[in-house]
C-alpha positions, 0 to 999 in steps of 0.5 A: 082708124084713130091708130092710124091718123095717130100714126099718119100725124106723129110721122107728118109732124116729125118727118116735115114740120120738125125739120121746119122748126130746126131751120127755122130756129136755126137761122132766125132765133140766134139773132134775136137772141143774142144773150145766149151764144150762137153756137150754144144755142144750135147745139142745144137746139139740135140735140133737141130735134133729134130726140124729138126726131127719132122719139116721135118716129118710134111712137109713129111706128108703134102706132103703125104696129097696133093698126097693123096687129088690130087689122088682123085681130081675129073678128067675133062673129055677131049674134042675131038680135033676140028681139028681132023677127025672123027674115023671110028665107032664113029657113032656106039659107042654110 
């Protein structure tokens, strides 16, 4: 269940909030930091979120894929505890 809230948040993060960020910092930062030149300061930006956009999207996906191959793992049948008694119709279950 951890892969897939891993794999749930990566894609929240990337897919709704990094876009926030990109439009946020795009309109309001240049402003207030007028040392750097604007167009600079986009470009760099921009190349900053997509490289945070498609890398965030490929460990999502990786996550996905390790839910998706730990799902169908082929499931180890327990053992019945040693120490524990015996039920009362197991003689006629089988």
């Amino acid at each position: 269940m951890l892969w897939v809230w891993t794999h749930i948040a990566i894609l929240y993060i990337v897919l709704l909030i990094l876009p926030l960020i990109y439009l946020f910092g795009s309109m309001v930062l240049p402003t207030y930091l007028n040392t750097i030149p604007s167009a600079g300061w986009i470009e760099k930006f921009g190349l900053a979120q997509r490289v945070l956009f498609w890398s965030g999207l490929a460990i999502g996906h990786f996550f996905f894929v390790l839910t998706i191959v730990y799902g169908f793992r082929k499931k180890n049948a327990t053992e019945p505890d040693q120490n524990e008694p015996p039920h009362l119709l197991d003689e006629y279950h089988e």
